[in-house]
N, C-alpha and C positions, 0 to 999 in steps of 0.2 A: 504493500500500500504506500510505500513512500514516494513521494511528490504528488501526489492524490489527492489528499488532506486539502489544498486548496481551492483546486477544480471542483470538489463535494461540496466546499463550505458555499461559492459560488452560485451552484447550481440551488443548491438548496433557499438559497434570501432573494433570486430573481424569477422565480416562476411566478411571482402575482403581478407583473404588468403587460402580462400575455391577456388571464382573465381578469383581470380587476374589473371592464366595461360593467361584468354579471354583478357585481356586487353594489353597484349604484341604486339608491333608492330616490321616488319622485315622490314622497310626503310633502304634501303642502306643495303640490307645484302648479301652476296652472298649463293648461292644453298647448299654449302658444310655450312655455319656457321647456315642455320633456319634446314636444317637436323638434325645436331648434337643439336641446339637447343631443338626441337622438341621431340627429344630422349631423353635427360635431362630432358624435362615437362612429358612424359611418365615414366620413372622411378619414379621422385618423386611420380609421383600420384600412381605409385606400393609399393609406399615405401621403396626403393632403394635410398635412399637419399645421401649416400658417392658418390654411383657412380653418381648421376645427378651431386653431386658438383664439381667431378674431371671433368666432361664434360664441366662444365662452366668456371672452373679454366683454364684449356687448349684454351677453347674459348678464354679469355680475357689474355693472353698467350700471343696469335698472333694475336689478334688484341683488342690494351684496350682500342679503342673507341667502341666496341661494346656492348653497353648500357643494350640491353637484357636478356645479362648474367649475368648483376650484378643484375637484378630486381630476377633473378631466386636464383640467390644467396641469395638475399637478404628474399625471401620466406622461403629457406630450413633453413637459420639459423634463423628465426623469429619464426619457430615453434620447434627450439632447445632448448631446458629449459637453461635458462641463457645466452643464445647469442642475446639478444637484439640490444645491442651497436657494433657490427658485423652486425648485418642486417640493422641496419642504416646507417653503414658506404660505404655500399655495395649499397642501394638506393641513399643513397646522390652523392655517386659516379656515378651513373644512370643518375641521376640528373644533376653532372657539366656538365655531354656530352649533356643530350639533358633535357632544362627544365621544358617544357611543354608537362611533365604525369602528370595531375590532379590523376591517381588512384595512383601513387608511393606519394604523398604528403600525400594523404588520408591512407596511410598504415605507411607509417613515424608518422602519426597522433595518430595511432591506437598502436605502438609501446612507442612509451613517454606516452601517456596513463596508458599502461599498468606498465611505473615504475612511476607512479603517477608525472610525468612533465605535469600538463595541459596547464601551459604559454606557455612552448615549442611547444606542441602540436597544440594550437589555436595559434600561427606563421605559422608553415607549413600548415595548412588549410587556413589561410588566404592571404598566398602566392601564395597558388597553387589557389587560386581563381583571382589573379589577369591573370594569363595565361586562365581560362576557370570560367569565371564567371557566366557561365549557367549551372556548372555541379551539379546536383544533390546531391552527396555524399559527397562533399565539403561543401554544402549548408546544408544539413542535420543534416551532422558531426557537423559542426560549432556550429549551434541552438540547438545541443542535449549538445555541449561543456558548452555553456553559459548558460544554463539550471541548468544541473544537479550540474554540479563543479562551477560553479562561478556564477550559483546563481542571474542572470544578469535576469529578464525575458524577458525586454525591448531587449538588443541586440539576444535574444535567438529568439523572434516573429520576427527579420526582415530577420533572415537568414531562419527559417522555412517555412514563409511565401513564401519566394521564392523557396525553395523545393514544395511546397505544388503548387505553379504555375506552376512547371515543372512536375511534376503527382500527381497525386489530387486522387490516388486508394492505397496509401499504410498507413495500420491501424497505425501501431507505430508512424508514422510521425504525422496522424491526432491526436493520442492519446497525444503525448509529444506536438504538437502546441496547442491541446486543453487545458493543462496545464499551457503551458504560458499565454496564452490569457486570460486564468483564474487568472492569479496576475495580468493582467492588469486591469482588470475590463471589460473586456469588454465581457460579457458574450453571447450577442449577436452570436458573432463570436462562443463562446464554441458550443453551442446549434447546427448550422451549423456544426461544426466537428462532433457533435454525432448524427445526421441524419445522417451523411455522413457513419458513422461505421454503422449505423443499415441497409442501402441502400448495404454494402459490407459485411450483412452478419459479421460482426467484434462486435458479443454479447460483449463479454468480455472487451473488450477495451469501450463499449459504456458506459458499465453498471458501471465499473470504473471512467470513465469521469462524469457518473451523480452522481455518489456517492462524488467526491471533490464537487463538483456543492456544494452539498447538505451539505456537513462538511462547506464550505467556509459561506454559507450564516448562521451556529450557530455560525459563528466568528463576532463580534462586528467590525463594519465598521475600528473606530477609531484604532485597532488591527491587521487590516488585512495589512500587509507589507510581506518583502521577509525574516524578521526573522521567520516568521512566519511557514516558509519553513517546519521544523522540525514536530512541531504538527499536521501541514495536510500531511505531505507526507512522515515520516518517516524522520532517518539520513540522513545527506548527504552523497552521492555516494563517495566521494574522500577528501581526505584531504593533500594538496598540502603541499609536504615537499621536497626541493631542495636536492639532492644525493650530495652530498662531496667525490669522490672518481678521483681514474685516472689507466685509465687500459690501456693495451696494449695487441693485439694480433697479430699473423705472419700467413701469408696464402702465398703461392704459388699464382704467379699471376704475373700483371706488372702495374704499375703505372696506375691509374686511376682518376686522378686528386686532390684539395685540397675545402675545403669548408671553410671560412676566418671565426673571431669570430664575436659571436654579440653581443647584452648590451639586457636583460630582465628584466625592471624592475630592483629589486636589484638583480637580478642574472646574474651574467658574466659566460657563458658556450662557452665554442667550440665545433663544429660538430664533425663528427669521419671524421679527415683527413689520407687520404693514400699518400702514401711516398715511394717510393722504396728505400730500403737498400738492396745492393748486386744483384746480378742478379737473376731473379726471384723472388725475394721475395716484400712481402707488408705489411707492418707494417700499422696496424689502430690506430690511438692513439685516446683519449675520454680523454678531462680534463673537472672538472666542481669545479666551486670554488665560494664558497659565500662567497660576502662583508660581513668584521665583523661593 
């Protein structure tokens, strides 16, 4: 499995801007803003992405409590190269209006990820689980977070374990829970994941699970901890290094509310707060600043 570990970590925090459009809901929306919405989800998925975002910009226009359009926002510039911190600020805006989207949390998740924030990342997964503490992807995410990047295996087995109660048919899941469960000792339980992959047909991921199985027990008891990480399972996935910067961008739009700062550990970061300057306009601003 070595060099692996990061291609899984990957694949694992980007599958939801594939289906994220299904998780959109039109509560409170009127006939004329899920049309235009609607046409916006159609263009991007043609690849017409200027135009879906001026359909969304005009959306939240004339009405910036409509939360919808900033999640669509928030998709088209996620898949922008270098607009990361724009499609957060565009979710988190999502967000102050209405805060219980477990999948905009878990895509916020998948975005700090991506610029190597795991602290930040395992916040908004853990938040968005206090609103939907039975959702899946939040539970997943979580277990695969403490896993791979932090290395945790203890807190990784209690979040997978609960994905694994909520469907008990998907290989990656058993694959990375049969992992942890494997630094726990508790082999038992492995053994059970890999019936479970050979029952779904899941060769690859079994035959994997039995090969750590098999490297763990040439490890000396007295040896087997979570430094260990490295020699049985390749690098680690991430190496957590806090961004120092402060950026600003202007869009067309109207006010969409503000998201206050928080304290991480040693890192002091603010969300991407919007602000109206001028009429029409919306400034995102993004500070992050580490204690010396």
């Amino acid at each position: 499995m070595k060099n692996c570990s990061k291609s899984l970590f990957r694949l694992v925090f980007f599958v939801f801007a594939v289906t994220f459009f299904s998780y959109l809901t039109f509560a409170q929306s009127s006939n004329v803003e899920i049309k235009l919405l609607r046409a916006a989800q159609s263009l991007y998925q043609e690849g017409q992405h200027l135009e879906a975002e001026k359909i969304c910009l005009k959306l939240i226009e004339t009405n910036n409590n409509y939360y919808p359009a900033y999640n669509v926002l928030g998709v088209i510039c996620a898949q922008r190269g270098g607009a990361e911190q724009l499609a957060i600020g565009y979710f988190n805006a999502s967000l102050s209006i209405k805060p219980d989207q477990p999948e905009v949390y878990s895509h916020i998740a998948s975005l700090y990820h991506s610029l190597s924030n795991v602290d930040v990342a395992i916040s908004y997964l853990e938040e968005g689980l206090t609103y939907a503490p039975d959702n899946y992807s939040l539970n997943y995410s979580l277990g695969v977070s403490y896993f791979l990047a932090k290395h945790d295996s203890q807190k990784a087995a209690k979040y997978l374990d609960k994905a694994y109660e909520l469907d008990s048919r998907q290989p990656m899941l058993l694959y990375i829970n049969g992992l942890a469960h494997l630094f726990n000792q508790d082999e038992v339980l492995v053994l059970e994941f890999i019936t479970k992959l050979r029952q779904l047909k899941s060769e690859y991921y079994a035959d994997q699970l039995e090969e750590a199985m098999r490297r763990r027990q040439g490890v000396e008891q007295k040896q087997v901890q979570q430094s260990s990480y490295r020699d049985l399972y390749g690098p680690a996935p991430l190496a957590y290094h806090p961004p120092v910067f402060e950026q600003k961008v202007s869009q067309f739009g109207n006010e969409a509310g503000t998201v206050s700062t928080r304290n991480q550990g040693s890192m002091t970061y603010s969300n991407p707060t919007v602000k109206v300057q001028g009429k029409g306009t919306v400034t995102l601003e993004q500070r992050y600043q580490t204690p010396e």
